[in-house]
MOPAC internal coordinates of N, CA, C and O (Angstrom, degrees):
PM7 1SCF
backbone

  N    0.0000 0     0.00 0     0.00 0    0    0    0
  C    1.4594 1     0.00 0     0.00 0    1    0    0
  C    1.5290 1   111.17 1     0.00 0    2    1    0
  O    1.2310 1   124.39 1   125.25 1    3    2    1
  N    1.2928 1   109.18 1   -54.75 1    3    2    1
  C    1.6856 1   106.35 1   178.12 1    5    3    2
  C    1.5542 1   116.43 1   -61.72 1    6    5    3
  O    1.2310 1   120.23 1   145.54 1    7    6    5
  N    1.3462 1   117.16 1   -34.46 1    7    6    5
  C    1.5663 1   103.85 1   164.89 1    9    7    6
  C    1.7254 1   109.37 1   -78.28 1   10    9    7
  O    1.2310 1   108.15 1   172.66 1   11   10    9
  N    1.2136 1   139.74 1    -7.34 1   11   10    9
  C    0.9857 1   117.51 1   176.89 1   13   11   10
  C    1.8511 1   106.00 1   -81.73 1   14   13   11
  O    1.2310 1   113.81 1   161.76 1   15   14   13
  N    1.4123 1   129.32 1   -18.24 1   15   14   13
  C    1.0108 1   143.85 1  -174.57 1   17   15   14
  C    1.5294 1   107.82 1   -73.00 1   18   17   15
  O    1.2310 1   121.89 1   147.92 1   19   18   17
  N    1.1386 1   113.99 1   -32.08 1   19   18   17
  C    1.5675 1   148.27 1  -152.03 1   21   19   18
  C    1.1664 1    88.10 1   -77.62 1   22   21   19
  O    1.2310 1   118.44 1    96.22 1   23   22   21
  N    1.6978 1   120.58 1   -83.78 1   23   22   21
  C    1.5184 1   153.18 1  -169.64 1   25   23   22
  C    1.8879 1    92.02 1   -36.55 1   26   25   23
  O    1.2310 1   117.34 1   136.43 1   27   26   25
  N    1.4533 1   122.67 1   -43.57 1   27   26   25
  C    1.0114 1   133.82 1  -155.33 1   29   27   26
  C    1.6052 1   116.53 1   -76.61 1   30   29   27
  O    1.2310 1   129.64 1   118.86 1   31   30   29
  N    1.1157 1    99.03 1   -61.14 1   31   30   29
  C    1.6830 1   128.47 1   171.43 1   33   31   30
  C    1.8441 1   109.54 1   -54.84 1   34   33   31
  O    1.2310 1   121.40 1   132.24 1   35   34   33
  N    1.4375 1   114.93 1   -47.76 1   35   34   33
  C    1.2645 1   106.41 1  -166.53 1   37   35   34
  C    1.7650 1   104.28 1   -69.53 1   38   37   35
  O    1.2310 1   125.23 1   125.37 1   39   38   37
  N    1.3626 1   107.56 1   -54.63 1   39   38   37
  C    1.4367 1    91.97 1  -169.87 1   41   39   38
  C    1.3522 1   130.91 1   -77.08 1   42   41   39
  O    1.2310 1   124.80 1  -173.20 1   43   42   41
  N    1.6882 1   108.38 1     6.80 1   43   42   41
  C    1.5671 1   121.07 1   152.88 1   45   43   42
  C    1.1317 1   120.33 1   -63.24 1   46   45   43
  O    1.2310 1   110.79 1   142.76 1   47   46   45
  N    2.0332 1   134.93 1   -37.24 1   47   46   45
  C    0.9773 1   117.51 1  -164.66 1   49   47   46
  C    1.5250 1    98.28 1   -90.15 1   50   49   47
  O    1.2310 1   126.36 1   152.17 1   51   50   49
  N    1.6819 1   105.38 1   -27.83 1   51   50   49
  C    1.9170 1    93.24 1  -177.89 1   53   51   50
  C    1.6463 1   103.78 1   -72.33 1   54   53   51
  O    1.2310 1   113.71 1   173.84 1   55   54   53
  N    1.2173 1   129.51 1    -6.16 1   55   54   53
  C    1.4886 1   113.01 1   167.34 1   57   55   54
  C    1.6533 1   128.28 1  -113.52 1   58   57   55
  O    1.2310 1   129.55 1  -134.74 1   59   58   57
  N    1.3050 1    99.19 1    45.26 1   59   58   57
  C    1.5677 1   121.68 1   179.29 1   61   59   58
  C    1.4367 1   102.38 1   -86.91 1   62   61   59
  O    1.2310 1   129.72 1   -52.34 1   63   62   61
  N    1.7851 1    98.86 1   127.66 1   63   62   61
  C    1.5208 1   107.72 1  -178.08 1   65   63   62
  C    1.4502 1   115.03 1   -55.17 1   66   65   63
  O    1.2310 1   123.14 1   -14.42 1   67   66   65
  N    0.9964 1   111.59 1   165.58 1   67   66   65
  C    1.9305 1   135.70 1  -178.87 1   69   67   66
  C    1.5751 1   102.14 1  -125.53 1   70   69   67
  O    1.2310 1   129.97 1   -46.43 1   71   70   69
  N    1.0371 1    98.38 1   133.57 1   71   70   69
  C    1.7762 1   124.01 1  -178.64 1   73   71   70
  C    1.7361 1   106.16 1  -115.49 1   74   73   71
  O    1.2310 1   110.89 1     1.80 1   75   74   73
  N    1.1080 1   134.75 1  -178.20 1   75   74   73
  C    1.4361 1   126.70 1  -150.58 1   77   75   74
  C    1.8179 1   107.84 1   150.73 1   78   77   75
  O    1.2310 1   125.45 1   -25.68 1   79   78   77
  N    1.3807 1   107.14 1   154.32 1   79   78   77
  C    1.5345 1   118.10 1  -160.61 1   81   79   78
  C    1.4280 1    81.05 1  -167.33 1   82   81   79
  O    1.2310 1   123.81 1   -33.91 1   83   82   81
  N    1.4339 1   110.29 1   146.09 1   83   82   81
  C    1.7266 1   128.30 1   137.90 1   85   83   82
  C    1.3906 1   103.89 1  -144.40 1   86   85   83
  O    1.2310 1   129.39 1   -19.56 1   87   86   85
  N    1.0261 1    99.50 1   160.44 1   87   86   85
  C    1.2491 1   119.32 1   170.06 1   89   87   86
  C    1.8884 1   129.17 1   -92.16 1   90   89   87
  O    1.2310 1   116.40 1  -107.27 1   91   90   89
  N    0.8710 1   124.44 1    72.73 1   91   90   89
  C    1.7423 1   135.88 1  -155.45 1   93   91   90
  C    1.3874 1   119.37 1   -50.07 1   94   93   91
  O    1.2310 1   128.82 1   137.46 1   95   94   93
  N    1.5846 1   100.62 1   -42.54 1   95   94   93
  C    1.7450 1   104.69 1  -172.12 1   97   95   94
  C    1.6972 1   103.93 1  -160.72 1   98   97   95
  O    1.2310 1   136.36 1   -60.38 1   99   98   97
  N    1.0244 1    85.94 1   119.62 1   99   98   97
  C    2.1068 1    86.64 1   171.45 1  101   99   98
  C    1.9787 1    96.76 1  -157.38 1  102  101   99
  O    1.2310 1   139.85 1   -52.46 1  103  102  101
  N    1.5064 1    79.10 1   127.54 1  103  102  101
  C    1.3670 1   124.75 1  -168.72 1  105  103  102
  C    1.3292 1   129.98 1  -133.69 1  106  105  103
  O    1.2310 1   112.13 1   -68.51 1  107  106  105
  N    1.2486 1   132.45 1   111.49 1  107  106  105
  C    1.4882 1   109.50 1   176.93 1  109  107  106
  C    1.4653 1   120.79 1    55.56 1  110  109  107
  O    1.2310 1   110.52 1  -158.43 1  111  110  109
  N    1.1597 1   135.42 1    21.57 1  111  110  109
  C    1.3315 1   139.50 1   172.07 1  113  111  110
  C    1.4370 1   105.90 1    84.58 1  114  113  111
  O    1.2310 1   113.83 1  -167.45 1  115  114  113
  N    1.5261 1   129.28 1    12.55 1  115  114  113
  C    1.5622 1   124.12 1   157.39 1  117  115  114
  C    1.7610 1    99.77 1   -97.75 1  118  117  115
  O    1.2310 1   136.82 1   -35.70 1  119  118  117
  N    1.4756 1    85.04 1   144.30 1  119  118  117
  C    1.7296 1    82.29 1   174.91 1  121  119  118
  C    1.9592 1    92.37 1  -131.09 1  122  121  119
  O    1.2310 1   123.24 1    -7.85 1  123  122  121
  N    1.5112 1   111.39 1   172.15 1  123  122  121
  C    1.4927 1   106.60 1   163.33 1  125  123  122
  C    1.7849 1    78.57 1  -161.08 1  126  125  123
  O    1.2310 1   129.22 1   -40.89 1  127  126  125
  N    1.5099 1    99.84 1   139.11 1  127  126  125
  C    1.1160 1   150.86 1   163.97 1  129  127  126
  C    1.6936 1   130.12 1   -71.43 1  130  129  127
  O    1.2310 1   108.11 1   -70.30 1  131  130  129
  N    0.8012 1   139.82 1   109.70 1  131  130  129
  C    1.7723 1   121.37 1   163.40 1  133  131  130
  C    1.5111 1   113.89 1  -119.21 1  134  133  131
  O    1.2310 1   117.88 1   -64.68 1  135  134  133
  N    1.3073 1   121.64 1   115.32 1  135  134  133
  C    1.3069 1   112.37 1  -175.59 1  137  135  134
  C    1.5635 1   102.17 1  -130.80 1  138  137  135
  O    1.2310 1   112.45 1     3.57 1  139  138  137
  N    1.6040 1   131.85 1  -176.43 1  139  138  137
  C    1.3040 1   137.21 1  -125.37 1  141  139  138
  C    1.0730 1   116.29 1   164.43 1  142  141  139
  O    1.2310 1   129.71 1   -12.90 1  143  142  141
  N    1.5791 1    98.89 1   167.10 1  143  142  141
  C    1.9717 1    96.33 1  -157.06 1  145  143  142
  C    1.9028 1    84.08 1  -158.43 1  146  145  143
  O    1.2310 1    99.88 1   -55.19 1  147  146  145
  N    0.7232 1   153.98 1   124.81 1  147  146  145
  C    1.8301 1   154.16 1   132.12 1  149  147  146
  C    1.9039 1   123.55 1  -126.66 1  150  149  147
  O    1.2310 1   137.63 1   -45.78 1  151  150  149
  N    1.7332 1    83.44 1   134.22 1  151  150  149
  C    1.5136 1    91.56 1  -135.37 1  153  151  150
  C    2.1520 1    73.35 1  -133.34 1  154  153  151
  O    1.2310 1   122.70 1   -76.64 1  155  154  153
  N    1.6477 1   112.44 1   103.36 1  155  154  153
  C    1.1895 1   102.58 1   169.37 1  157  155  154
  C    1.6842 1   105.05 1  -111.16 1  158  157  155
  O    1.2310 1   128.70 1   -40.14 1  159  158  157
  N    2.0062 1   100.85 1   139.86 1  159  158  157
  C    1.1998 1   116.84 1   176.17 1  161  159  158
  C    1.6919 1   111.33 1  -130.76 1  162  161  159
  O    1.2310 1   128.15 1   -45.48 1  163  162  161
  N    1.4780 1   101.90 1   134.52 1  163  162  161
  C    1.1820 1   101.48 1   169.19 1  165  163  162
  C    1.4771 1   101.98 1  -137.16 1  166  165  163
  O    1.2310 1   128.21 1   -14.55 1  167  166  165
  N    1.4101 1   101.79 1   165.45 1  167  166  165
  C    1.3336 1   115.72 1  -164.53 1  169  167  166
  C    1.5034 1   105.51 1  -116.78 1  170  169  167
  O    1.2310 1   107.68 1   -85.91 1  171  170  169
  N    1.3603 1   140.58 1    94.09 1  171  170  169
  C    1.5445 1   124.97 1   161.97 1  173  171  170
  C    0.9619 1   126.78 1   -79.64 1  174  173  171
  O    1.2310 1   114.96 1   -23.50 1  175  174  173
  N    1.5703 1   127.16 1   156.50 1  175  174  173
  C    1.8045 1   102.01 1  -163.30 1  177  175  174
  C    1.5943 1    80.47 1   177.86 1  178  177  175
  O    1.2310 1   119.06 1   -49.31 1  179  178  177
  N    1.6801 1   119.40 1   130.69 1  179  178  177
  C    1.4921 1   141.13 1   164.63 1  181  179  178
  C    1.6230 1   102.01 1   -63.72 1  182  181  179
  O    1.2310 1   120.22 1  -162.22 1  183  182  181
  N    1.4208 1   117.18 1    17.78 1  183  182  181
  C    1.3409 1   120.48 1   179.75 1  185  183  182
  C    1.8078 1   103.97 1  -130.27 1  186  185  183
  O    1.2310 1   122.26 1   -70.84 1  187  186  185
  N    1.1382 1   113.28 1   109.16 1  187  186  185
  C    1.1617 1   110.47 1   172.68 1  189  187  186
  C    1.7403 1   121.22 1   -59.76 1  190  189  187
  O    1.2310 1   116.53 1   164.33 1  191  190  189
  N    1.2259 1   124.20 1   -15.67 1  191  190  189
  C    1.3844 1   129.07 1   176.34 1  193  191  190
  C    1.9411 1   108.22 1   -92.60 1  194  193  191
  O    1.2310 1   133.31 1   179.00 1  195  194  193
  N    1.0555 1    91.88 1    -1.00 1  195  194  193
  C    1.6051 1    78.08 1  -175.77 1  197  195  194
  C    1.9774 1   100.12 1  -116.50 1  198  197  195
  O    1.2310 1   120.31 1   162.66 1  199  198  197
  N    2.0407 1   117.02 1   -17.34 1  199  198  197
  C    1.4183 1   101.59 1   172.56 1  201  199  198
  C    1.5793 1   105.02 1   -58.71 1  202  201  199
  O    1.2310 1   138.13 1    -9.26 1  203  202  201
  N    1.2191 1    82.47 1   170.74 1  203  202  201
  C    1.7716 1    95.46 1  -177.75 1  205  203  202
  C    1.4542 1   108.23 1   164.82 1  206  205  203
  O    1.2310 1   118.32 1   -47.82 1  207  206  205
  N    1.4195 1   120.80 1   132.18 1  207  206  205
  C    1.2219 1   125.33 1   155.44 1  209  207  206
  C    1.4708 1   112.84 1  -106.18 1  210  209  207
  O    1.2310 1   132.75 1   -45.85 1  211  210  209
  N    2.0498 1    92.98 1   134.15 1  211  210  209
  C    1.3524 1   112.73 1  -178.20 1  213  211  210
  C    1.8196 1   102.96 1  -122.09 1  214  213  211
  O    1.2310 1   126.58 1  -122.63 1  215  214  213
  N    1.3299 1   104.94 1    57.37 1  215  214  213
  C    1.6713 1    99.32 1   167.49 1  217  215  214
  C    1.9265 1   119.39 1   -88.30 1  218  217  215
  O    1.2310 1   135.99 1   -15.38 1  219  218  217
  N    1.0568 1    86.65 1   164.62 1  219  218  217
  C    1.5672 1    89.13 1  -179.76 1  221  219  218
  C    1.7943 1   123.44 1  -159.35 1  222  221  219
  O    1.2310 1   127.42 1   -15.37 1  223  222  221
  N    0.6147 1   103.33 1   164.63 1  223  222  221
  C    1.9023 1   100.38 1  -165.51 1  225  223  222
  C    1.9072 1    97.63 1  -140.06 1  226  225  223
  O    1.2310 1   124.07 1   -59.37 1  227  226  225
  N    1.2498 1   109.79 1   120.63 1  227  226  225
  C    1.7625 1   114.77 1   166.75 1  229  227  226
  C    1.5952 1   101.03 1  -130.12 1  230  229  227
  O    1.2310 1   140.51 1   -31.53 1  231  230  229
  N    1.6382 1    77.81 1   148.47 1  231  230  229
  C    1.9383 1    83.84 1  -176.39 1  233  231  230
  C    1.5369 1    99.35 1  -164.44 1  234  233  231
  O    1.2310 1   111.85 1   -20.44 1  235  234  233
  N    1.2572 1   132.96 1   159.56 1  235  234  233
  C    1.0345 1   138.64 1   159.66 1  237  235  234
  C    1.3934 1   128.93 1  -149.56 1  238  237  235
  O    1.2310 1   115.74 1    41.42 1  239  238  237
  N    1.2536 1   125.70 1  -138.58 1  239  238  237
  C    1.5979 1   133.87 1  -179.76 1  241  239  238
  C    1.5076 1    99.42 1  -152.81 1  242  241  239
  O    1.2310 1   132.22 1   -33.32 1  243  242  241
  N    1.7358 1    94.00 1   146.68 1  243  242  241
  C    1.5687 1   108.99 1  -165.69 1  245  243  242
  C    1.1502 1    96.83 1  -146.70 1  246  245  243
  O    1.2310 1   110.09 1   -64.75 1  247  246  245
  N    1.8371 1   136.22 1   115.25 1  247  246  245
  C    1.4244 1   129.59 1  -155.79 1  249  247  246
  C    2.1984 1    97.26 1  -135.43 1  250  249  247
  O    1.2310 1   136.56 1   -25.53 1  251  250  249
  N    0.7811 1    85.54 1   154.47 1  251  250  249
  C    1.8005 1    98.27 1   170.76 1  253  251  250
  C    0.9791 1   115.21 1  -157.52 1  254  253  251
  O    1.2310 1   124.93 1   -57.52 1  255  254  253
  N    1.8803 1   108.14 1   122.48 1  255  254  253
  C    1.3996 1   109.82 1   173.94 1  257  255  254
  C    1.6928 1   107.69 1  -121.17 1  258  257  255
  O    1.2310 1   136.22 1   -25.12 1  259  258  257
  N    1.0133 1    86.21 1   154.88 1  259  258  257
  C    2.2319 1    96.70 1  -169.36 1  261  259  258
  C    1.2939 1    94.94 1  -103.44 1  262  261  259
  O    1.2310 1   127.79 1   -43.79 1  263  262  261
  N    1.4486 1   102.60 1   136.21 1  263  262  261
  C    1.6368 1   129.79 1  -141.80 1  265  263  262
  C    1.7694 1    77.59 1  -103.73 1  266  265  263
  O    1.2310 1   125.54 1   103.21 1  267  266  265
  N    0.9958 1   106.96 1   -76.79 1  267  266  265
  C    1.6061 1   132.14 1  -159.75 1  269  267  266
  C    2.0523 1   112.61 1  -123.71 1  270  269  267
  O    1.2310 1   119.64 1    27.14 1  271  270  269
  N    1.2292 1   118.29 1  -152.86 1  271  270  269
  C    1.3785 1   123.34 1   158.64 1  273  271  270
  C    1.2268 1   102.22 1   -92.08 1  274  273  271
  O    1.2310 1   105.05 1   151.08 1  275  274  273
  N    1.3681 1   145.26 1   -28.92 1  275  274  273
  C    1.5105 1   139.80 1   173.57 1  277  275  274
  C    0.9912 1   135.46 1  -105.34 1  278  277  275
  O    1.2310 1   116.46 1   173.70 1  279  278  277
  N    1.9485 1   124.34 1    -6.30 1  279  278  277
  C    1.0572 1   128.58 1   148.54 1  281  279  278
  C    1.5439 1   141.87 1  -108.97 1  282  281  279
  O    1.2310 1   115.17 1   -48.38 1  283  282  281
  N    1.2927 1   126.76 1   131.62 1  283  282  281
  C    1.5177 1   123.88 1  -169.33 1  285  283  282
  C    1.7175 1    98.53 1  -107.01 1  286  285  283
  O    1.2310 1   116.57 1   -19.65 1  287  286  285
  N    1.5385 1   124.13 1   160.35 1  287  286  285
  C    0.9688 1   141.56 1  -177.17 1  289  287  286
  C    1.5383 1   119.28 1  -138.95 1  290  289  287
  O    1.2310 1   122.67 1  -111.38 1  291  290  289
  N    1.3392 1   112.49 1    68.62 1  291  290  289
  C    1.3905 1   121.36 1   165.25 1  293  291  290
  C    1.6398 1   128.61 1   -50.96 1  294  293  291
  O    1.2310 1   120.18 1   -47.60 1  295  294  293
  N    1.3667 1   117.26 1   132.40 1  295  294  293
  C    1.5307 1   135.67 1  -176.92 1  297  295  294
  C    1.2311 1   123.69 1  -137.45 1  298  297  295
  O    1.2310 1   120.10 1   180.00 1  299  298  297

């Protein structure tokens, strides 16, 4: 039982998602951003209805441009 618990646990923590940001371009008071999320899951299982992979990847763009000295304009 404890190695079957074992078998279970290890390759969950080596397949724990990673999150992430850079920063792409900043200039003159515009900046743009790209940041991200990928998160792979698989399922093994002596049951053919229960394998399954549930991975997934999110990411986008995050931009600011400076209006003035007192206003910013996030996108």
């Amino acid at each position: 039982m404890k190695l079957r618990v074992l078998s279970l646990i290890v390759p969950a923590l080596l397949m724990a998602g990673t999150a992430g940001a850079a920063e792409i371009y900043n200039k003159d008071g515009n900046k743009l951003d790209l940041f991200g999320k990928i998160d792979g899951l698989h399922y093994f299982s002596d049951n053919d209805k229960t394998d399954g992979d549930q991975s997934y990847m999110r990411f986008g763009l995050r931009g600011e441009t400076q209006i003035n000295d007192q206003a910013d304009r996030l996108w």
